[in-house]
Wavefront OBJ file of the C-alpha trace (Angstrom):
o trace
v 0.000 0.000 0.000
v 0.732 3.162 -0.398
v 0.081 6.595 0.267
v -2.373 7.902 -2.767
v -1.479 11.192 -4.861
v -5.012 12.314 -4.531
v -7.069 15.045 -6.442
v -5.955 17.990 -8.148
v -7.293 20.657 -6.660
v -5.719 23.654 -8.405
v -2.173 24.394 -9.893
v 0.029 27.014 -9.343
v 0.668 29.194 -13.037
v 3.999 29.598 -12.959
v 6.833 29.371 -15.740
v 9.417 28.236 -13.053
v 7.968 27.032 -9.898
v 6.109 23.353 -10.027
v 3.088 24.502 -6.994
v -0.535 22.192 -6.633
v -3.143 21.757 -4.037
v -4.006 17.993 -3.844
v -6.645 16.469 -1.360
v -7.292 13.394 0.164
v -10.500 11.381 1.230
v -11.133 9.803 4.832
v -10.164 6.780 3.253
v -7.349 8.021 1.850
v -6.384 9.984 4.441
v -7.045 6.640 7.179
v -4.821 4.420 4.728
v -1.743 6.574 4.981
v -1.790 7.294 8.386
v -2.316 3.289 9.845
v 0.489 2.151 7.196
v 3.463 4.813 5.967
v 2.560 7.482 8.160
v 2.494 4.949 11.362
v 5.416 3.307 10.143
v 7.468 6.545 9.690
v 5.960 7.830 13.615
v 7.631 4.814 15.215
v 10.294 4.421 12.572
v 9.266 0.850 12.446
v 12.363 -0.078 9.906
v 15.076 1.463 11.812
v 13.988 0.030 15.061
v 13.295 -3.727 13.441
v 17.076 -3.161 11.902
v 19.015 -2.354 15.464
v 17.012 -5.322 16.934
v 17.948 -7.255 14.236
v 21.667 -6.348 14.476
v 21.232 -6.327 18.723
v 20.033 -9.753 18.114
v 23.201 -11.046 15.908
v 25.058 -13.375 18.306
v 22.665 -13.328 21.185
v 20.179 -16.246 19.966
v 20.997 -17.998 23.409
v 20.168 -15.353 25.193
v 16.237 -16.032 25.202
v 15.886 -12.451 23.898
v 12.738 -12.031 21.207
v 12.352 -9.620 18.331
v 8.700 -9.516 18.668
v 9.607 -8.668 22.636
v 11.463 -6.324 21.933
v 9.997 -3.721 19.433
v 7.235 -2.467 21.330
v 10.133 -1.197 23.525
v 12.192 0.792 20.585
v 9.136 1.737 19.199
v 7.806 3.227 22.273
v 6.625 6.870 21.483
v 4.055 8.336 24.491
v 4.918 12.012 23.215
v 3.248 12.259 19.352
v 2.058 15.327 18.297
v 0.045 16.892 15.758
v 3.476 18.401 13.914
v 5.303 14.859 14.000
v 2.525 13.337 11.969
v 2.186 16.190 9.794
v 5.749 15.691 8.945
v 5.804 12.234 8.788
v 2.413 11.944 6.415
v 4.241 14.614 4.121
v 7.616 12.888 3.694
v 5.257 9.426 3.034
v 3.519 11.196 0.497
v 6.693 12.164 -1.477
v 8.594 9.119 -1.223
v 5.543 7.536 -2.495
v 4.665 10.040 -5.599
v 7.672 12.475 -6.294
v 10.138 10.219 -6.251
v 11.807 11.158 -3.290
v 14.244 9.283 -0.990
v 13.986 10.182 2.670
v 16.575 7.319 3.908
v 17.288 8.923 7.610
v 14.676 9.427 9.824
v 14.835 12.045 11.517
v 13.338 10.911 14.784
v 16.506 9.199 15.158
v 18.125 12.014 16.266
v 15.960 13.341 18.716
v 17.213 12.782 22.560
v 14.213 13.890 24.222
v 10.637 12.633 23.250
v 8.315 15.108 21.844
v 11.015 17.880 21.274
v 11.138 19.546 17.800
v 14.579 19.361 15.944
v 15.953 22.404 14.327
v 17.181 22.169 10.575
v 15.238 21.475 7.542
v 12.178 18.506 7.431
v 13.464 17.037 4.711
v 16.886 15.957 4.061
v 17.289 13.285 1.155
v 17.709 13.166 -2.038
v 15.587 13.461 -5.142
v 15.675 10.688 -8.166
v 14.500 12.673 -11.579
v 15.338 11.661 -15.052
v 17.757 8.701 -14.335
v 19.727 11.097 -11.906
v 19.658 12.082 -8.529
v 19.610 15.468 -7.047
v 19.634 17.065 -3.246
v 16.604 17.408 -1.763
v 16.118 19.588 1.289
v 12.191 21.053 2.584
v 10.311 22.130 4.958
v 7.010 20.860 6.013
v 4.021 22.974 8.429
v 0.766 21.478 9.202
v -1.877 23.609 10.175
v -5.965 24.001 10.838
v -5.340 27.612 10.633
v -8.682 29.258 8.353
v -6.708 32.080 6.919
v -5.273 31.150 3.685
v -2.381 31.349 3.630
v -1.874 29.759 7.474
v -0.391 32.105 9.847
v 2.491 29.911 10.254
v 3.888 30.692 6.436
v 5.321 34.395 8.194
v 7.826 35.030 11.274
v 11.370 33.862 11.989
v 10.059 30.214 11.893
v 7.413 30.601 9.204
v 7.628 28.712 5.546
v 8.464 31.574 3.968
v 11.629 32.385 5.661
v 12.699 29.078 5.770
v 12.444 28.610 1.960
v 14.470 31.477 1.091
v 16.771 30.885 3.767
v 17.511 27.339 1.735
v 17.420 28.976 -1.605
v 20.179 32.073 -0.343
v 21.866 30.187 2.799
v 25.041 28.051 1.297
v 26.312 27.350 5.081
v 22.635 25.485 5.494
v 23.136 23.738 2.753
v 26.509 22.389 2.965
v 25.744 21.514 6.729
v 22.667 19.501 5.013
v 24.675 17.869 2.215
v 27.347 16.822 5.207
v 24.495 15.565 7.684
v 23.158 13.592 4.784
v 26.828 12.331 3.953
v 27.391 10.761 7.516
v 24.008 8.774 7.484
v 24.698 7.594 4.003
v 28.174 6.474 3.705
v 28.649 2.869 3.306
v 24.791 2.513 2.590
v 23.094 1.254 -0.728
v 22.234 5.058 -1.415
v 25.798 5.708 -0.587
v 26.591 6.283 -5.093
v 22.858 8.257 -5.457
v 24.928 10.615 -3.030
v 27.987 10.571 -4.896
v 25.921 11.347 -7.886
v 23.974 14.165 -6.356
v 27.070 15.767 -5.071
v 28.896 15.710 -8.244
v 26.016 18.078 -9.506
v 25.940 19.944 -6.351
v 29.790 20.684 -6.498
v 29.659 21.430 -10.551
v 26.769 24.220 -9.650
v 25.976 24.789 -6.336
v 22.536 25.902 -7.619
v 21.531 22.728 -9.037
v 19.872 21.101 -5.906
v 16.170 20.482 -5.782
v 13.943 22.348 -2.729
v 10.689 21.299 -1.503
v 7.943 22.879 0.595
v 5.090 21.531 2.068
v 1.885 21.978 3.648
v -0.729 20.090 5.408
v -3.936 20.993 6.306
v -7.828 20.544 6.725
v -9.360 23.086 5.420
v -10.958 23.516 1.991
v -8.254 23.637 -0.741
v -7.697 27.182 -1.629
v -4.822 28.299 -4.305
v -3.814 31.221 -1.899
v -2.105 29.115 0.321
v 0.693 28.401 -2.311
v -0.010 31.197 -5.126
v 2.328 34.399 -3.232
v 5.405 31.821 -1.966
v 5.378 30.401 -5.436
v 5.598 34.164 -7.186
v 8.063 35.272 -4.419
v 10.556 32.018 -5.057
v 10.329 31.426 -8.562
v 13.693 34.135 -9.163
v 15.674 31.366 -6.928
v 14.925 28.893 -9.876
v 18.371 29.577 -11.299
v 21.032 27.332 -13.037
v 19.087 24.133 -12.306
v 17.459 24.641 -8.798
v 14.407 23.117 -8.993
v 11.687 24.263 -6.355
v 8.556 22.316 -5.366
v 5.597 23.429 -3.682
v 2.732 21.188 -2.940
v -0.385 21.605 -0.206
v -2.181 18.008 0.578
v -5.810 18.998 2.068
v -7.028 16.453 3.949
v -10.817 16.851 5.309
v -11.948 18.895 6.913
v -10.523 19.127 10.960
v -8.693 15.860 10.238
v -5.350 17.035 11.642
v -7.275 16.426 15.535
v -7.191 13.197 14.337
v -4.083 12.430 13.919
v -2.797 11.426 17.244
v -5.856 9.139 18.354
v -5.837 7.073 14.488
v -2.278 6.964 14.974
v -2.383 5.739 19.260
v -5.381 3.485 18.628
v -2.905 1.289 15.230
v -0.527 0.900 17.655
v -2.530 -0.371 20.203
v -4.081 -2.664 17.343
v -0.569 -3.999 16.671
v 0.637 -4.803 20.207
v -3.054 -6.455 20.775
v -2.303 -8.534 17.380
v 1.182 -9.947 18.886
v 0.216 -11.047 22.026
l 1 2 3 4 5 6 7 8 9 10 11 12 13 14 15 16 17 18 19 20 21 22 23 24 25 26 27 28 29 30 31 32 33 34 35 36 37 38 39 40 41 42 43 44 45 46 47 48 49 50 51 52 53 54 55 56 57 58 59 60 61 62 63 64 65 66 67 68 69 70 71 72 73 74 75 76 77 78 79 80 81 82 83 84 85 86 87 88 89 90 91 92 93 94 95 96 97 98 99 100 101 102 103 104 105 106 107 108 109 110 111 112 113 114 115 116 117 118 119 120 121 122 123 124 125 126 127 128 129 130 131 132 133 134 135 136 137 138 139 140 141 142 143 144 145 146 147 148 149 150 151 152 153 154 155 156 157 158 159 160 161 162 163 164 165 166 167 168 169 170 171 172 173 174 175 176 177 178 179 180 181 182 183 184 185 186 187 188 189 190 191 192 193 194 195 196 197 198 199 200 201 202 203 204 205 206 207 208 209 210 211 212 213 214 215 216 217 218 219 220 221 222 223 224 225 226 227 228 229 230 231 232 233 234 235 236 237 238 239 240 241 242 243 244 245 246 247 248 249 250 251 252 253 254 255 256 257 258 259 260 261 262 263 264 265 266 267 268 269
């Protein structure tokens, strides 16, 4: 399974910048959260791999993988945010192409704090090559369009430009994403993106997203993509996409997202 594209709701005009609103269905929206979206919450993979290795030369040790993965996937401090963020890198590892190998919940220390630094950190695969791909993600219930939380130091907006002017970000990115890849199958997909990057420093690709549950309205996307499309220089490609799920869905996150996990302990006992 994975999580659906949806329906376009509107696209952005624009010669340079690729912006659309796309929404999802309950159904839709239900699917993604009990399966990627869960999945990317508890970081079900990572955890199931450092068992796995844990594991490697302790089989007379009467320890269990099934025993022990509630344990590293134990997560009492979920928030709205974290599976906003989570449902939006699903959604573009599932339709743009996208490869979000390290997740970022990994390097979080406390439970239920925020990390600073971009949302999304990987790399993007576009006509047999692949590219850097750094974002940011905001989820929001907010009825102005666009949401509040597009403005102020922390806003979209600022964050954006700051990875479309900031080189320091970038290269502190491109290194962050270097250490978590090395010696990994996407190890030569980063080898290929940083030969572009170091060619033309431009040519990296730059995602924003937003979630929210309200009606899909163009406004949310229409001034960011008219204020960024200059930065499309030289092969910098920027993405913009809102994903409107219905309406005062986000509330919903945390219980559809609690209640599968309960579902899947209750299954392996």
């Amino acid at each position: 399974m994975s999580v659906a594209f949806g329906k376009i709701e509107y696209r952005i005009d624009d010669p340079q910048i690729i912006a659309c609103g796309v929404s999802h269905t309950d159904k839709e929206m239900f699917n993604a959260l009990t399966n990627e979206v869960y999945d990317k919450v508890y970081d079900i993979t990572g955890n199931s791999d450092l068992i796995d290795s844990i594991l490697i030369g302790l089989a007379d040790t009467g320890f269990k993988k099934d025993s022990l993965l509630p344990i590293f996937a134990c997560n009492d401090c979920i928030n709205d945010w974290e599976v906003g963020e989570a449902y939006a890198q699903a959604y573009l590892e599932d339709n743009f192409s996208s490869i979000l190998p390290w997740n970022l919940s990994r390097d979080i220390k406390k439970p239920g704090s925020s990390l600073p630094g971009a949302d999304i950190v990987g790399l993007h695969l576009q006509d047999n090559s692949a590219y850097f791909l750094f974002g940011e993600i905001k989820t929001s219930s907010d009825q102005d369009y666009p949401p509040g939380l597009m403005y102020g130091p922390t806003g979209l907006k600022k964050q954006l430009d700051d990875l479309c002017t900031e080189q320091d970000t970038i290269l502190a990115l491109i290194k962050y994403l270097g250490f978590r890849l090395i010696n990994t199958m996407h190890w030569p997909m980063y080898q290929n993106a940083f030969q572009k990057y170091y060619i033309n420093n431009y040519n990296i690709h730059i995602m924003g997203v937003l979630i929210r549950d309200v009606k899909p309205n163009e406004k949310d996307l229409a001034a960011r993509a008219k204020s960024l499309s200059p930065y499309c220089i030289n092969g910098r490609q920027i993405n913009l996409v809102a994903i409107y799920l219905p309406q005062k869905a986000i509330s919903k996150f945390v219980p559809i997202i609690e209640s599968e996990h309960e579902r899947r302990l209750s299954a392996k006992c």
